[in-house]
Structures are given as structure tokens and as C-alpha cells.
C-alpha positions as a Markdown table, in Angstrom:
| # | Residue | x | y | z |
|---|---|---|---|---|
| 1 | Unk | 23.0 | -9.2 | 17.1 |
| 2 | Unk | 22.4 | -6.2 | 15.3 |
| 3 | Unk | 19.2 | -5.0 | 13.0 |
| 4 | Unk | 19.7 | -4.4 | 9.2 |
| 5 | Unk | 16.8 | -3.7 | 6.9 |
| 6 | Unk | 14.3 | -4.4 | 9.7 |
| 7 | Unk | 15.3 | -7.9 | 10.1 |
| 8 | Unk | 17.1 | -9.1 | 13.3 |
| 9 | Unk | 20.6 | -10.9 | 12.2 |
| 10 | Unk | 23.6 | -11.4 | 13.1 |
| 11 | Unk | 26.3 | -8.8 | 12.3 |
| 12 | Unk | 27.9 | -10.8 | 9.8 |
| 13 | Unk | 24.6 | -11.8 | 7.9 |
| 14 | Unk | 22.8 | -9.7 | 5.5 |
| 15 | Unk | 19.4 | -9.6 | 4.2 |
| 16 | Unk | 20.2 | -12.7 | 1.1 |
| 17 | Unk | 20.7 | -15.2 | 4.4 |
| 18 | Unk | 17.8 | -14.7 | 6.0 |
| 19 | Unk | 15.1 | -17.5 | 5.7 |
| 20 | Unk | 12.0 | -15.8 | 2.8 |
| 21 | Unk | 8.9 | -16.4 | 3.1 |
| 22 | Unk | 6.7 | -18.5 | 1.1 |
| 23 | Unk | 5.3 | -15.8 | -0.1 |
| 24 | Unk | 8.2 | -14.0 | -1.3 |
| 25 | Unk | 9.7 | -17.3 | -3.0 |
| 26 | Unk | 6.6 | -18.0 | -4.6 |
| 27 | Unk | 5.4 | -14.9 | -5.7 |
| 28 | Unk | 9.0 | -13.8 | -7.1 |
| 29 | Unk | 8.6 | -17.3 | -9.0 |
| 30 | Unk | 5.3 | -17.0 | -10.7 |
| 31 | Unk | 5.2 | -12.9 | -11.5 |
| 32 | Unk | 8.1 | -12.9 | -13.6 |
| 33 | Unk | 6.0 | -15.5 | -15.8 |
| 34 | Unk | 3.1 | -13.3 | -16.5 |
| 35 | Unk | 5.1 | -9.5 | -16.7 |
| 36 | Unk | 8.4 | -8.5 | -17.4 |
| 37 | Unk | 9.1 | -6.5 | -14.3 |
| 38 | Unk | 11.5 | -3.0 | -14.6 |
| 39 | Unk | 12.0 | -2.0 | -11.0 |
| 40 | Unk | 13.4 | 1.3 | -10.4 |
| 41 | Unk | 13.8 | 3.2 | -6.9 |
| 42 | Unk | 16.0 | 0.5 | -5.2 |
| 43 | Unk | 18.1 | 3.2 | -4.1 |
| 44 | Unk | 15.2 | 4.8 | -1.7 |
| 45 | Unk | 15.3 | 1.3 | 0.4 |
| 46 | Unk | 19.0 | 2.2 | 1.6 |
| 47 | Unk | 17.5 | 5.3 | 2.7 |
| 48 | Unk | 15.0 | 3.1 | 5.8 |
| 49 | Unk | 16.7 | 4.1 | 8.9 |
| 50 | Unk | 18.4 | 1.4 | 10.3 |
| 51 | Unk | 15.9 | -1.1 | 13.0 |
| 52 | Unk | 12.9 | 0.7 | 11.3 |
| 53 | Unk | 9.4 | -2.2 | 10.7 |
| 54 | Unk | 8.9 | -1.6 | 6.7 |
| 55 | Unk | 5.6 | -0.8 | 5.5 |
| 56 | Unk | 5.2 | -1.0 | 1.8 |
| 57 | Unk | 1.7 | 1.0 | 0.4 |
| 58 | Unk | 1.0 | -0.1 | -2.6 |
| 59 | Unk | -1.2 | 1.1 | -5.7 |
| 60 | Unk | -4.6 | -0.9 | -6.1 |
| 61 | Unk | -5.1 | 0.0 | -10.0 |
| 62 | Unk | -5.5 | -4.1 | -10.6 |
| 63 | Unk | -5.5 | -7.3 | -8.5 |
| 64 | Unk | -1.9 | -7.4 | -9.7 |
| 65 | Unk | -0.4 | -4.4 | -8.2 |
| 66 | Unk | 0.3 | -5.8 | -4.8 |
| 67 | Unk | 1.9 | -8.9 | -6.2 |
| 68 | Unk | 3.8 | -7.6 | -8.7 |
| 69 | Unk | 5.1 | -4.9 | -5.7 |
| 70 | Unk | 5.9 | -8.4 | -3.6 |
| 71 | Unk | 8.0 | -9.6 | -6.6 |
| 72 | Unk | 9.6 | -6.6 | -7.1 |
| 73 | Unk | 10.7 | -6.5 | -3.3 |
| 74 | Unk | 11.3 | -9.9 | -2.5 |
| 75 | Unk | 15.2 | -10.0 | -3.2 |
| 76 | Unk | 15.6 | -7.0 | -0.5 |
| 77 | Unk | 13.1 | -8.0 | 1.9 |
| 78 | Unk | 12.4 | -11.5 | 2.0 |
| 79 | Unk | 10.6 | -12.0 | 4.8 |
| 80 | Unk | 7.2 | -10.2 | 3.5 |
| 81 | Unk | 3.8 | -11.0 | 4.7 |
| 82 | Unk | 0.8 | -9.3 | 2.6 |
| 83 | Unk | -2.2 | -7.9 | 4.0 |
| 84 | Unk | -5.8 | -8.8 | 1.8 |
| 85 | Unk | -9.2 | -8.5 | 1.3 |
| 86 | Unk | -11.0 | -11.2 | 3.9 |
| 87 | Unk | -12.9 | -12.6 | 1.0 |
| 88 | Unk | -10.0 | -14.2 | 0.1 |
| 89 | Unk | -10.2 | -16.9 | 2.8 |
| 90 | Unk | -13.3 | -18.3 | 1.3 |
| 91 | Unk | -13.0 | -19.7 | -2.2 |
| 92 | Unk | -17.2 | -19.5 | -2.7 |
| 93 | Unk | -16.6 | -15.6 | -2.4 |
| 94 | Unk | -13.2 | -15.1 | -4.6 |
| 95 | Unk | -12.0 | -18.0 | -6.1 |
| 96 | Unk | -8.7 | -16.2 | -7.3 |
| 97 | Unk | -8.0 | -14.4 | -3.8 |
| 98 | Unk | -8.3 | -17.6 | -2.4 |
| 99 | Unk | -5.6 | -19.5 | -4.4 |
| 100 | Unk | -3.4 | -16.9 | -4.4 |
| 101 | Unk | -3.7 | -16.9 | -0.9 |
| 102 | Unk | -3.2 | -19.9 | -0.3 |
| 103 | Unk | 0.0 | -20.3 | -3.3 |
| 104 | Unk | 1.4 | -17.6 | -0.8 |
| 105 | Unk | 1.1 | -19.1 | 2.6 |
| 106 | Unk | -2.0 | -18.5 | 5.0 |
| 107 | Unk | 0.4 | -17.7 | 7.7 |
| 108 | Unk | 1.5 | -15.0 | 5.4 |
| 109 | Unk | -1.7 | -13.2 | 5.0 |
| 110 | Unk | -3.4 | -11.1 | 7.4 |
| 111 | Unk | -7.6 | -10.2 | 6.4 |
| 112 | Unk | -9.1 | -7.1 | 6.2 |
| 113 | Unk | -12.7 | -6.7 | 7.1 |
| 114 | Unk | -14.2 | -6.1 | 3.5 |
| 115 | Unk | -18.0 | -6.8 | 2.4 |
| 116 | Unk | -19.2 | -8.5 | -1.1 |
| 117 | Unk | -17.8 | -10.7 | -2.7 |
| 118 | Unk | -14.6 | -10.7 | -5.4 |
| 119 | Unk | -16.3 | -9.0 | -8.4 |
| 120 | Unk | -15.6 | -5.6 | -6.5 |
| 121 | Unk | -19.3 | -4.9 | -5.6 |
| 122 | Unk | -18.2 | -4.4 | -1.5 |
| 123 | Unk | -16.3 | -2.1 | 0.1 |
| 124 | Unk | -13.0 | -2.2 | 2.7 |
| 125 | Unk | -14.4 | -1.7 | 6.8 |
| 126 | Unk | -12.4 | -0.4 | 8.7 |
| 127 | Unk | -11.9 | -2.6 | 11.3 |
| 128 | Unk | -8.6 | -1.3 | 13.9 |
| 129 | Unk | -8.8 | -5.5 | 15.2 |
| 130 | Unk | -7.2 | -6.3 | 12.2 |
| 131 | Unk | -3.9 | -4.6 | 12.1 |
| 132 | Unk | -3.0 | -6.2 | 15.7 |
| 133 | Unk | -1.8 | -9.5 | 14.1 |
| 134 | Unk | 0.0 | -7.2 | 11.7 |
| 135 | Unk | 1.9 | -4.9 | 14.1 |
| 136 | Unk | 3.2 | -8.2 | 16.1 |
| 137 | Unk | 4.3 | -9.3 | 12.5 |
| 138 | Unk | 6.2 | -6.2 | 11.9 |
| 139 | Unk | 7.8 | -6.6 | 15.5 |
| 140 | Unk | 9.2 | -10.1 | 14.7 |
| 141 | Unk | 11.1 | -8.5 | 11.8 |
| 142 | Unk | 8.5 | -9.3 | 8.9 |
| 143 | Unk | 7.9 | -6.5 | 6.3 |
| 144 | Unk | 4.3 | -6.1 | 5.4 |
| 145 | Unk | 2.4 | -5.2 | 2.2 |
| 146 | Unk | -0.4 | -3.4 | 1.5 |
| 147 | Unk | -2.3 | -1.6 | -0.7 |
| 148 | Unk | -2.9 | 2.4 | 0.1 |
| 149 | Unk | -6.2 | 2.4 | -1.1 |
| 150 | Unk | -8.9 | 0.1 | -2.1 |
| 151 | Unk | -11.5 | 1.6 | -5.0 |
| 152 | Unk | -14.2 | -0.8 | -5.3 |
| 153 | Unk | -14.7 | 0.6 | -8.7 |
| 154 | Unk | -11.1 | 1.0 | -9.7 |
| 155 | Unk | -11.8 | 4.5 | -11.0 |
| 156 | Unk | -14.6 | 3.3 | -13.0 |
| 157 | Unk | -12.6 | 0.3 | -14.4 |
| 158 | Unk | -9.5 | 2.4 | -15.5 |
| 159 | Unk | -6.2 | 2.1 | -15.0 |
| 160 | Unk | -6.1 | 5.4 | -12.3 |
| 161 | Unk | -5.5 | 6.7 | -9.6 |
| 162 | Unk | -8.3 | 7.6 | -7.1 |
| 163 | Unk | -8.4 | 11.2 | -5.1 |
| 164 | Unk | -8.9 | 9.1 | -1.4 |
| 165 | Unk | -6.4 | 7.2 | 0.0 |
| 166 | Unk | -7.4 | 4.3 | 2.6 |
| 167 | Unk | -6.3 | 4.2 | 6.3 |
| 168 | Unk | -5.2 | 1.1 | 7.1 |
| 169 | Unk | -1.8 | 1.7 | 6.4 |
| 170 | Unk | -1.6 | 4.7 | 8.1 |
| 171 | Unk | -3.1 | 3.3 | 11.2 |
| 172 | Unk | -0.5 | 0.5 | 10.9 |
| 173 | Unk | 2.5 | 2.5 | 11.0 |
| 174 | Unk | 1.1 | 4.6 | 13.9 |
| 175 | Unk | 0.6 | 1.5 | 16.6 |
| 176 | Unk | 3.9 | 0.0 | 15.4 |
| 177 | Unk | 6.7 | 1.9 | 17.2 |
| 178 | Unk | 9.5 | 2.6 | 14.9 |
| 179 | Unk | 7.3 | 2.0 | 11.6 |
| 180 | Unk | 7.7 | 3.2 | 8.2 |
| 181 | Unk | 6.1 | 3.4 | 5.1 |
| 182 | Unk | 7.4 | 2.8 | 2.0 |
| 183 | Unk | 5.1 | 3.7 | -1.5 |
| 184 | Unk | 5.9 | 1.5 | -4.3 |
| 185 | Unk | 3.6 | 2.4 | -7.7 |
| 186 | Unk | 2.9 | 0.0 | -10.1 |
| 187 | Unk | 3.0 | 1.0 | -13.7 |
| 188 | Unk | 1.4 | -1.7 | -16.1 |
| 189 | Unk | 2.1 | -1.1 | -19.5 |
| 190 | Unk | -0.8 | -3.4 | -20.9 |
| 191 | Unk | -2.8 | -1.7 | -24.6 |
| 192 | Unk | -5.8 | -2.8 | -22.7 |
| 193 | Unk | -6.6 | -2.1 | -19.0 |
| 194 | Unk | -7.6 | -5.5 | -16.7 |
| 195 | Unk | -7.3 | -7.7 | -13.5 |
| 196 | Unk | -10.2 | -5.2 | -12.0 |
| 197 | Unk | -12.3 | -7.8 | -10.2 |
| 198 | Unk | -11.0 | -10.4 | -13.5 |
| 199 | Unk | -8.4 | -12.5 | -13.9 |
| 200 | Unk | -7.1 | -10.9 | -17.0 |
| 201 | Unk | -5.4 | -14.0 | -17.6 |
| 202 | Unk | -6.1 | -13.9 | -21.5 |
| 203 | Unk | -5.2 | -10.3 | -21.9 |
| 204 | Unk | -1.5 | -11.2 | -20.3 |
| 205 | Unk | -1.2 | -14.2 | -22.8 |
| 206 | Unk | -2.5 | -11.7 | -26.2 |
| 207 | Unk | 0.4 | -9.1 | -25.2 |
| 208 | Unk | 3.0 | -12.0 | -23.8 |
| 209 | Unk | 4.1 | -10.6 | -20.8 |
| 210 | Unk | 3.2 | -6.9 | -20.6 |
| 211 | Unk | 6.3 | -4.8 | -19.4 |
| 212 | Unk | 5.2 | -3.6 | -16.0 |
| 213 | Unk | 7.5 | -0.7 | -14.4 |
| 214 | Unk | 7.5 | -0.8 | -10.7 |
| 215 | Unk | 8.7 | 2.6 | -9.0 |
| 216 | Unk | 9.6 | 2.6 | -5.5 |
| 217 | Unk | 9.5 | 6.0 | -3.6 |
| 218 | Unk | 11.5 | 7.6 | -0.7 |
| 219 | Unk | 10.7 | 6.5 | 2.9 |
| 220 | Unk | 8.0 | 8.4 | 4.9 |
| 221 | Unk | 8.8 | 8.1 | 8.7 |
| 222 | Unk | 5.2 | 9.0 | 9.9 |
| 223 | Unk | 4.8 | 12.1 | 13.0 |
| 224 | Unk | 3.5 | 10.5 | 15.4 |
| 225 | Unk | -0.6 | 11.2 | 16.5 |
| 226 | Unk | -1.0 | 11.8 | 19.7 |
| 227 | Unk | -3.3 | 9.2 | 21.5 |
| 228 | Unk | -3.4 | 7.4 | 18.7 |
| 229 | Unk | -4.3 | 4.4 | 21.2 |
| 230 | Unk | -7.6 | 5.9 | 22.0 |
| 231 | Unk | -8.7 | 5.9 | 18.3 |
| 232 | Unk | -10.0 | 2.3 | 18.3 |
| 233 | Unk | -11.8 | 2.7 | 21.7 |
| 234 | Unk | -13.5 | 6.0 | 20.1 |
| 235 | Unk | -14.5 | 4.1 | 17.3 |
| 236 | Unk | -16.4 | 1.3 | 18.6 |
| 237 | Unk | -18.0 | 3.5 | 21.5 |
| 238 | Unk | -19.4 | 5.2 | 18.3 |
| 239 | Unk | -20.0 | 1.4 | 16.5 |
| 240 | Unk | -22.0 | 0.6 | 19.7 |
| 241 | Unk | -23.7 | 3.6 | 20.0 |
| 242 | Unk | -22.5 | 4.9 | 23.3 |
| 243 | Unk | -22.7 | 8.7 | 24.0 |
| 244 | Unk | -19.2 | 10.4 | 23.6 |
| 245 | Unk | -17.9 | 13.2 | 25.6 |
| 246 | Unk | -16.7 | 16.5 | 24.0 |
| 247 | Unk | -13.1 | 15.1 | 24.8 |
| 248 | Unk | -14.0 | 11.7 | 22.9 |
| 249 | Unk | -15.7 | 13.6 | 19.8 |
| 250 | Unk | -12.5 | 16.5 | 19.6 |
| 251 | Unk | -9.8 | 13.7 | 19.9 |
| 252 | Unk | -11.8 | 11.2 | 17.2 |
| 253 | Unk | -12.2 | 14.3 | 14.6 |
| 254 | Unk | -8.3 | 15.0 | 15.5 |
| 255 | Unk | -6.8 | 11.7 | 15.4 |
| 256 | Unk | -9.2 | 11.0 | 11.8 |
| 257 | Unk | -8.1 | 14.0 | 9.8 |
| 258 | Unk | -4.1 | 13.3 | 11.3 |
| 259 | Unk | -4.4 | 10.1 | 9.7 |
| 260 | Unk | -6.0 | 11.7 | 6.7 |
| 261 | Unk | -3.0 | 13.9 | 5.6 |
| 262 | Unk | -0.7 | 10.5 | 6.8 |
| 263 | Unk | -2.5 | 9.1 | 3.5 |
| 264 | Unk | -2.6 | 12.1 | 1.5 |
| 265 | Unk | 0.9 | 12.5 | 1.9 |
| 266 | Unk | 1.2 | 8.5 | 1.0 |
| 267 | Unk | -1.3 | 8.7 | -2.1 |
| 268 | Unk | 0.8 | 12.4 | -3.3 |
| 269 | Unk | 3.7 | 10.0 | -3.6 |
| 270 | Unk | 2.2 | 7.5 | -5.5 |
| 271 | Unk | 0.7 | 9.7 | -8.2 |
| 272 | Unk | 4.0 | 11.6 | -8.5 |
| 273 | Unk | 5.2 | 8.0 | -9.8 |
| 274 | Unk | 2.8 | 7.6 | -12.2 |
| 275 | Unk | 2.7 | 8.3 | -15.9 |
| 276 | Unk | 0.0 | 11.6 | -16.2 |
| 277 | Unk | -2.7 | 9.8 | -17.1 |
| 278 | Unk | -2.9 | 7.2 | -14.2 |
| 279 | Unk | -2.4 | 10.3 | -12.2 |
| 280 | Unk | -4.9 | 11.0 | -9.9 |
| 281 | Unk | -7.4 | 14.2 | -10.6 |
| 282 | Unk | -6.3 | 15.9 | -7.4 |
| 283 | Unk | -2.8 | 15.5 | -8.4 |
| 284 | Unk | -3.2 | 16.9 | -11.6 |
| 285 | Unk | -4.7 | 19.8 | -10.0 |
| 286 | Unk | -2.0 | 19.9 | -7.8 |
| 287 | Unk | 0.8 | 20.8 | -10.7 |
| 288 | Unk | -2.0 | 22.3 | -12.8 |
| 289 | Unk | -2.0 | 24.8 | -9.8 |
| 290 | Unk | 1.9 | 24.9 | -9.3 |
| 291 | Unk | 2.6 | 25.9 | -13.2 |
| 292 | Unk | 0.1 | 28.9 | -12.6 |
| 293 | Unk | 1.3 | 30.0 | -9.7 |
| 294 | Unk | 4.8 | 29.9 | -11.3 |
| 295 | Unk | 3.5 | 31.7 | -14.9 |
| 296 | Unk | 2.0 | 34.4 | -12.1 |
| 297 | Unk | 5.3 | 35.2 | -10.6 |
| 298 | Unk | 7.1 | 35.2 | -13.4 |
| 299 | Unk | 4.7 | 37.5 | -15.0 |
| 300 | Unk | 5.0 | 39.8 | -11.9 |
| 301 | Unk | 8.5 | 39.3 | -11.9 |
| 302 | Unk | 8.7 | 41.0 | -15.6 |
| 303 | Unk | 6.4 | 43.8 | -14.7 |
| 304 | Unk | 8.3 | 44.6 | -12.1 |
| 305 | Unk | 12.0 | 45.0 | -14.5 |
């Protein structure tokens, strides 16, 4: 037996004979009848090392994105399990989550702790319990999506790109040994922004099929946090009120802003994938920052001659 593209086969067998997911089918089925997908980037998913567990972070700009990014995927990785909002097990709280999660396949959706209900008036908790489940998913040779980020707003109800990145991800790819993550930006081409807490059903059918450009990004094999194992323990001493020691308080403020830059670097990808507009502020800032700093040295540069 060998490992290729994080699924366990036979030598002889490549990714096209393994067994997809509901999900995958499904979803590769029913996007292509609502967008016209252009999916650019394949290239970087030759570049996962070989027996890595695939992590794709995903934008959040609409309720589409991490479909669309399942579709986009599903021919390379077929066996793909998606990670959601847990108001999408109950149809009273988001009817849409909860067919779509159920088109998919239950047992291919894994909850995260969010409060509200589907109209986007909640917010993600983070909740370390929920990405057990997923690492032993990633360990039997699934590939997991998610999205990097979830803006209960989303950015004020525009198509962009928020300054904060979410940890779940992170935190993913840091109890699953051998994990990596995998940005993949989705690029909606719509006249009119939706799907933010909507269906955007009617919007889809006015432009017939927007184009949607999907753009994958180069594999980030995360360093590794030291006693990263400690950082759910930390958390619900702190949950339950408990007193922490020194130790407990310097470790929690380390391992936290570790798996800060893990998502800054993830989010810094993302934005360098997006158009300029759906860039996000900080990003902007970024290369606003980098062409001065260039002008400056050139300038210098001439002085100097």
C-alpha cells in the first residue's frame, strides 16, 4: 500500500479510483448548475508532500464559497468532508444549511459551535471539542474543508475580505500530525453582491450562471506549536473559571498569538488571490507599504549616483 494525495491506495490506484464522497458527487453535480466555475492553481495540489492530511481554508465572502471550493476540488480529492456552522443541523435555525447539509451527507459534515441563527446575527465559538471528529477524519485519509474565517457581517454585506482570520483551521492542522493547509479563494463574478445570510437564488437565475473563478494557492506546511495539546485544557480552566498559574497564562498567550500568525499567514494568501477590491484593508496596506518602501530606495538609490 502506498499514500498518494493523502488517500491510502494501492500503488497501482490513483486518486479517480477511489470511492467520493457524497458530498463531493453531489456538490460537483449541482454547482456547475448555478456558476460556471474557472479553476486555476491545480498545479499547487502536486506540490502536497506525499502522505500529508489536506486542509483546504477557504474564503467566507458568501454561503457559496465553500461549496463552490468543494466542486472545484472534488475531481482531485474525492473523498472531502466539509466542516459548518452547527445551525445547520436544525432546519428551524437555517433552513438552507440544513438541506444542504443534508444533500451532502450528515456523515460528511462536522459542526462548529456557532450562536444565532442563519441570517448571520451569531458568531463562531470556539470550541477545541469540535475538531476531534475532524482530525480522526483526516487520519482515515478524508480531506477536509473549511472556511478560514467566518464574518458574521460579511464585511458589512460586501463582497470582501476581512482583516481577522479564524482559528479553527489552524488549530486543525496543529493536532493532526502530518497536516496541511491548502487556501483556495473564491472569486464570484456576480454585478450584484449576495448569498450573505440569503439564498441569492434569484440573483444567480437574473445573471444565468455567474462566472465564478476559483484560485487555489501553494501548500502551507504549518511549524509546529509547541504544547499545542495543552491549549484546550488552558482554555476551559479559563471557561470554568479556575485560577491559572504563570506557566498556564505564558503558554495560553504563546500558543494564541502562534496560532494567530498560522492564520495571518493563511488569510495573506487568500487576499493575494483576490482581485483588489475584495482585498482585505490590511492587505492593501500591506503593498500600499511595499511600493513606498520601494519608491524610497529607489529615490536613495538616485541620490546616491
Amino acid at each position: 500500500m502506498g499514500i498518494e494525495n493523502n488517500y491510502i491506495v494501492s500503488n497501482e490506484k490513483s486518486a479517480e479510483n477511489v470511492e467520493p464522497t457524497a458530498l463531493a458527487e453531489r456538490v460537483k453535480k449541482l454547482i456547475p448548475a448555478l456558476f460556471r466555475l474557472e479553476t486555476s492553481g491545480l498545479e499547487h495540489l502536486d506540490e502536497i508532500p506525499p502522505g500529508k492530511r489536506v486542509i483546504f481554508l477557504t474564503t467566507h465572502m458568501s454561503d457559496y464559497d465553500v461549496p463552490i471550493a468543494i466542486a472545484a476540488l472534488a475531481d482531485k480529492f474525492p473523498r472531502l468532508k466539509v466542516a459548518e456552522s452547527s445551525t445547520h443541523e436544525t432546519f428551524s435555525q437555517n433552513p438552507g444549511g440544513f438541506i444542504g447539509r443534508h444533500i451532502g451527507g450528515v456523515e460528511n459534515s462536522f459542526s462548529v459551535d456557532f450562536t444565532g441563527g442563519g441570517s448571520g446575527d451569531g458568531k463562531a465559538v470556539f470550541n477545541p471539542q469540535n475538531f476531534e471528529s475532524m482530525k480522526g477524519a483526516l487520519e482515515e485519509g478524508n480531506a477536509i474543508v473549511i472556511a478560514a474565517y467566518f464574518d458574521t457581517t460579511y464585511n458589512n454585506k460586501t463582497w470582501k475580505l476581512p482583516n481577522k482570520g479564524g482559528s479553527g483551521g489552524v488549530y486543525l492542522g496543529q493536532i493532526t500530525p502530518d497536516a496541511v493547509l491548502v487556501p483556495v479563494a473564491i472569486d464570484i463574478k456576480s454585478k450584484k453582491a449576495f448569498g450573505m445570510g440569503d439564498p441569492g437564488i434569484g440573483q444567480i437565475i437574473r445573471e444565468l450562471r455567474p462566472k465564478v473563478e476559483v484560485r487555489i494557492g501553494k501548500p502551507i506546511v504549518p511549524d509546529t506549536i509547541e504544547g499545542i495539546e495543552r491549549f484546550s485544557t488552558i482554555l476551559n480552566m479559563r471557561k470554568n473559571g479556575d485560577k491559572l498559574s504563570p506557566e498556564d497564562r505564558e503558554d495560553f498567550s504563546r500558543i494564541h498569538n502562534a496560532m494567530k500568525t498560522g492564520s495571518e499567514a493563511v488569510m495573506s494568501s487568500l487576499s493575494e488571490m483576490l482581485p483588489p477590491e475584495k482585498q482585505s484593508d490590511s492587505q492593501i496596506k500591506q503593498i500600499d507599504s511595499g511600493i513606498t518602501d520601494t519608491k524610497e530606495r529607489l529615490i536613495d538609490q538616485n541620490q546616491e549616483k
